[in-house]
PyMOL commands that place a pseudoatom at each C-alpha (Angstrom):
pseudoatom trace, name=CA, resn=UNK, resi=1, chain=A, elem=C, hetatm=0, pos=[10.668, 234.439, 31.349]
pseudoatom trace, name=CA, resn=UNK, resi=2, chain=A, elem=C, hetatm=0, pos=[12.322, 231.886, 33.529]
pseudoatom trace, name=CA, resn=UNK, resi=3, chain=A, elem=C, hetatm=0, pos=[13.150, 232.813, 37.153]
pseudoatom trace, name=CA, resn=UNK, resi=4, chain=A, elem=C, hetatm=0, pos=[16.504, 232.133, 38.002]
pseudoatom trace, name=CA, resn=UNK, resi=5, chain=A, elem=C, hetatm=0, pos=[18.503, 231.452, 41.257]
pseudoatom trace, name=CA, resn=UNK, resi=6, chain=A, elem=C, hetatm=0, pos=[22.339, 230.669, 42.275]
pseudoatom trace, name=CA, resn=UNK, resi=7, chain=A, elem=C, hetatm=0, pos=[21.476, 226.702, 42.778]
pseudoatom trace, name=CA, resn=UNK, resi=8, chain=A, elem=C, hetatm=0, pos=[23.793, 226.067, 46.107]
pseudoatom trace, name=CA, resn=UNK, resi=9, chain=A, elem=C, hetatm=0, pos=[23.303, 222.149, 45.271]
pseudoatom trace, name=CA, resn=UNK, resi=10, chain=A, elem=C, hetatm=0, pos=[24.467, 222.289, 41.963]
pseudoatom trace, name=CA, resn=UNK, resi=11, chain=A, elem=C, hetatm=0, pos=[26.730, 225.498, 42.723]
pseudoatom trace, name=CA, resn=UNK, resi=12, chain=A, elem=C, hetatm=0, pos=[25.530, 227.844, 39.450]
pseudoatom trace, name=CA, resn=UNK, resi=13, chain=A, elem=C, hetatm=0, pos=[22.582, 229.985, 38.300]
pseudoatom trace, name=CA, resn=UNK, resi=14, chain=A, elem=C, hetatm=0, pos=[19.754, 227.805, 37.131]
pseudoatom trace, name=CA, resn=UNK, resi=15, chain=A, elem=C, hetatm=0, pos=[15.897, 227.707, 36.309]
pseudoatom trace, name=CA, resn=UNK, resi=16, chain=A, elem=C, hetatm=0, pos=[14.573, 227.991, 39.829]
pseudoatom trace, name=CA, resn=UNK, resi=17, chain=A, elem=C, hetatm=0, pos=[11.494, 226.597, 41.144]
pseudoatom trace, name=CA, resn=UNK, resi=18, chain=A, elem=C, hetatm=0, pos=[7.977, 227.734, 39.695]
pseudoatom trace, name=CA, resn=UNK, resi=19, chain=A, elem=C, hetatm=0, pos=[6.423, 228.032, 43.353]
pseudoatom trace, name=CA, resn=UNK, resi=20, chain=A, elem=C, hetatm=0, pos=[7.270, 227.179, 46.880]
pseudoatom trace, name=CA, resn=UNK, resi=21, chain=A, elem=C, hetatm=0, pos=[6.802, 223.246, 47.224]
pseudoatom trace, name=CA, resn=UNK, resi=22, chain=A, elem=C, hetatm=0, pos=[7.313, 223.248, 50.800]
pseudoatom trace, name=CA, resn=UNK, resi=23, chain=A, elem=C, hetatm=0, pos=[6.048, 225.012, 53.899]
pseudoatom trace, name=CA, resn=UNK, resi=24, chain=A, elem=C, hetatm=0, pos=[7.168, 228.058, 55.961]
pseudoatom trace, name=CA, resn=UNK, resi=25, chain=A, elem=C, hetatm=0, pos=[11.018, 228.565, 56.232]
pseudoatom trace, name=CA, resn=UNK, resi=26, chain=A, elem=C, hetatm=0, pos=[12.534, 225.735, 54.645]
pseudoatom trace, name=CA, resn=UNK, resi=27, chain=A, elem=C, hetatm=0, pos=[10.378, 225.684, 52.047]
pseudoatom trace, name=CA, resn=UNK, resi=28, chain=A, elem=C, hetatm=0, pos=[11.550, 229.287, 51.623]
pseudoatom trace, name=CA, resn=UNK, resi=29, chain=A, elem=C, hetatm=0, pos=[15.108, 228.768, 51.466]
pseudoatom trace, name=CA, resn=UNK, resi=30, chain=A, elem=C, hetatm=0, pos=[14.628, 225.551, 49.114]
pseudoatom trace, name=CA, resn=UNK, resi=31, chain=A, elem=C, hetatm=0, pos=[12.903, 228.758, 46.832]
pseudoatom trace, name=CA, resn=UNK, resi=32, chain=A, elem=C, hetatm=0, pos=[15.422, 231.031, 47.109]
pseudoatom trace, name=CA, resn=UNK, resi=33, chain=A, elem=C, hetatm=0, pos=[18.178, 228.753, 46.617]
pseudoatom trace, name=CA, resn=UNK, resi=34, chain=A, elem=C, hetatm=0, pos=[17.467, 225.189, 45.088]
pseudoatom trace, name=CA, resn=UNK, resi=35, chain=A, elem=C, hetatm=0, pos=[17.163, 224.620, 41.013]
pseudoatom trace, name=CA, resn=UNK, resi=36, chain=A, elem=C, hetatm=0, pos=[14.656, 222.247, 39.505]
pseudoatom trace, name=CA, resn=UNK, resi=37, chain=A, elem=C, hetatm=0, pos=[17.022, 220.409, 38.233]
pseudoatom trace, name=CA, resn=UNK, resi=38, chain=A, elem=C, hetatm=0, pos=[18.272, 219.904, 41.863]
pseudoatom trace, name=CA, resn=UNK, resi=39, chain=A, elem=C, hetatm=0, pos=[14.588, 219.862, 42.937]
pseudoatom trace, name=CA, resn=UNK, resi=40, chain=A, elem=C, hetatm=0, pos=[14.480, 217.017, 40.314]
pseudoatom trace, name=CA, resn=UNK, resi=41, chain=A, elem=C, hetatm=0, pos=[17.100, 214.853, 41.702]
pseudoatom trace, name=CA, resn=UNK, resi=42, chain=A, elem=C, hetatm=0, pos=[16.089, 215.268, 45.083]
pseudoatom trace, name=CA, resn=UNK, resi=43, chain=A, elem=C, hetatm=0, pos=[12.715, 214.162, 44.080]
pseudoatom trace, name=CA, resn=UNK, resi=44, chain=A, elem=C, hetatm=0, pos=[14.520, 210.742, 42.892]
pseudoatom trace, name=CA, resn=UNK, resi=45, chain=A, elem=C, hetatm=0, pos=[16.430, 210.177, 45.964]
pseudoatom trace, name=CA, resn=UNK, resi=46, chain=A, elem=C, hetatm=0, pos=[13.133, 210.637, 48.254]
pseudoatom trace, name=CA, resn=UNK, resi=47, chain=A, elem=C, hetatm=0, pos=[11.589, 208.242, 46.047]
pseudoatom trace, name=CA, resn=UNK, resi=48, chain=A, elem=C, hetatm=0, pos=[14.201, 205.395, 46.473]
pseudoatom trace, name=CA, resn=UNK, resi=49, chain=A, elem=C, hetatm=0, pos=[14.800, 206.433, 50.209]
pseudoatom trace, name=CA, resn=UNK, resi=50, chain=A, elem=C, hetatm=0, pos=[10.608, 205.995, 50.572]
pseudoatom trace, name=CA, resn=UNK, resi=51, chain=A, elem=C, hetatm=0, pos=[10.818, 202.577, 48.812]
pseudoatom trace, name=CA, resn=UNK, resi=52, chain=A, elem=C, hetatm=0, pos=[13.785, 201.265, 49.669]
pseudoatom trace, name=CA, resn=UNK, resi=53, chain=A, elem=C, hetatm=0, pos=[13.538, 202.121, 53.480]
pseudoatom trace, name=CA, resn=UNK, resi=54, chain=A, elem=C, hetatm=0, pos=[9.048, 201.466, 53.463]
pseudoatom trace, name=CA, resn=UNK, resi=55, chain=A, elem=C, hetatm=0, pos=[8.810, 204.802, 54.967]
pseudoatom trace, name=CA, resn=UNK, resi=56, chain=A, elem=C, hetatm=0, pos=[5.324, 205.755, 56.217]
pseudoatom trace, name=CA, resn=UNK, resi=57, chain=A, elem=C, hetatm=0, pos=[5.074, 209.292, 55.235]
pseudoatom trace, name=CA, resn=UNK, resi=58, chain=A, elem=C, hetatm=0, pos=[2.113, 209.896, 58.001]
pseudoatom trace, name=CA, resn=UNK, resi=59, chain=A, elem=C, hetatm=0, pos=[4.717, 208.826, 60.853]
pseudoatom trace, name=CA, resn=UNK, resi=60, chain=A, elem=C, hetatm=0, pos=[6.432, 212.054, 62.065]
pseudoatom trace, name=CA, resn=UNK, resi=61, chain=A, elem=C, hetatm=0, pos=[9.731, 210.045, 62.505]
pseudoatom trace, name=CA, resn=UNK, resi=62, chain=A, elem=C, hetatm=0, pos=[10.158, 208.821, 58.651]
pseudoatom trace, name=CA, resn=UNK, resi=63, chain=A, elem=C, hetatm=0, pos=[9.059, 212.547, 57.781]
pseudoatom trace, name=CA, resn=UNK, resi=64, chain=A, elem=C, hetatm=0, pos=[11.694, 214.124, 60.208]
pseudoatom trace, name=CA, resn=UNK, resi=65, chain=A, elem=C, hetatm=0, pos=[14.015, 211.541, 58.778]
pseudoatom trace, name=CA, resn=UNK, resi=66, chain=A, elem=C, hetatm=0, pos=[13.112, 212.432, 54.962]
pseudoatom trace, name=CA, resn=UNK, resi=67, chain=A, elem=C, hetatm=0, pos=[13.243, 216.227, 55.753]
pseudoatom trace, name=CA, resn=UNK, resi=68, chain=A, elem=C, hetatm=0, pos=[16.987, 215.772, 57.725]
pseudoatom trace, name=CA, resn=UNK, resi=69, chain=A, elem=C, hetatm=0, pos=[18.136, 213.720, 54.131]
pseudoatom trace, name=CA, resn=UNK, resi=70, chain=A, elem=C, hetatm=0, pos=[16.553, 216.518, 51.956]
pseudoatom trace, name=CA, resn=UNK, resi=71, chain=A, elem=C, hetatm=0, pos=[18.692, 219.245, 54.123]
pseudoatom trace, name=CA, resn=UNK, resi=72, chain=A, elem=C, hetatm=0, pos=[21.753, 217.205, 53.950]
pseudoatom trace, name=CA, resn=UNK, resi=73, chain=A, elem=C, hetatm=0, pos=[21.738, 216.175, 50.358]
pseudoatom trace, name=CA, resn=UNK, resi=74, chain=A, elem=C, hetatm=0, pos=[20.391, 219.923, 48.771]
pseudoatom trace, name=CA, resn=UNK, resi=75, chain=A, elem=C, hetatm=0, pos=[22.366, 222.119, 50.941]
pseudoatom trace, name=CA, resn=UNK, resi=76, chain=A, elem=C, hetatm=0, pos=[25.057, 220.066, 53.057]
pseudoatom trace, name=CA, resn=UNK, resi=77, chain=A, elem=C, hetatm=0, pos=[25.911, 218.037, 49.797]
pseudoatom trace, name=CA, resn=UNK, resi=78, chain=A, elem=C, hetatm=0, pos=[25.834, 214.671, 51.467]
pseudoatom trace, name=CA, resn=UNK, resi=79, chain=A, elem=C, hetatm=0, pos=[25.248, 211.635, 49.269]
pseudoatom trace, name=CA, resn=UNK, resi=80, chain=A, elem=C, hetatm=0, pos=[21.463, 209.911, 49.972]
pseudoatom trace, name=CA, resn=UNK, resi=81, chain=A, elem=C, hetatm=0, pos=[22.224, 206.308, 51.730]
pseudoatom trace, name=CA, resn=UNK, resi=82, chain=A, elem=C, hetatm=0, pos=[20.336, 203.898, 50.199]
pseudoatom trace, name=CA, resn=UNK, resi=83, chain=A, elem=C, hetatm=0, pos=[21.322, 200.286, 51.551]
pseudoatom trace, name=CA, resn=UNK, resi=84, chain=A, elem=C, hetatm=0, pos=[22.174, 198.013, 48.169]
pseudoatom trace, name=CA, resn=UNK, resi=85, chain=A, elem=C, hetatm=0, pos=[21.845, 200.834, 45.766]
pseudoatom trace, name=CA, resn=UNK, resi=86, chain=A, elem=C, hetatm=0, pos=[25.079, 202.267, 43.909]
pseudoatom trace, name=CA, resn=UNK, resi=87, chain=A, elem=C, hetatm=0, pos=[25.262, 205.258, 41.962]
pseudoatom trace, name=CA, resn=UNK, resi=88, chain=A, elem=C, hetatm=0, pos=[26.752, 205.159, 38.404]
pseudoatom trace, name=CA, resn=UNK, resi=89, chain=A, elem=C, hetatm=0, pos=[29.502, 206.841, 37.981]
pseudoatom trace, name=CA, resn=UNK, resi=90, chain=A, elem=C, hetatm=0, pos=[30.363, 209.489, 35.596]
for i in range(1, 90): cmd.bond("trace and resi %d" % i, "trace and resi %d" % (i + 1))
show_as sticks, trace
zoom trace
């Protein structure tokens, strides 16, 4: 059976996370409280914020920066800013 958690990015109960994809605290609370399907789109915004910005993920800056993004976007529900890229709408 599915484990299931109150998703605060998507704000409902969802599948939750099969194991902890992140380290100590924050990787905790992404656990406890983020959805795969919110894991899922946040995986797609780090991907166009890596490519689109040529982060180096062994520079401590570009991580710090991709780690602030990931807390703004899954639990502050801030949009990702991705110069020239436009989200569809619904």
């Amino acid at each position: 059976m599915a484990r299931t958690v109150f998703c605060t990015h998507l704000n409902k109960e969802a599948d939750g996370l099969d194991f902890q994809t992140l380290p100590g605290d924050l990787g905790k609370k992404v656990f406890e409280n983020i959805s795969k399907e919110a894991w899922s789109l946040w995986m797609s915004k780090q991907t166009m914020l890596i490519n689109e910005k040529k982060l180096n993920l062994m520079d401590p800056d570009d991580r710090a920066l991709i780690e602030k993004t990931m807390i703004d976007f899954l639990f502050e529900g801030k949009e990702v800013q991705i110069d020239g890229y436009t989200p569809q709408t619904k």
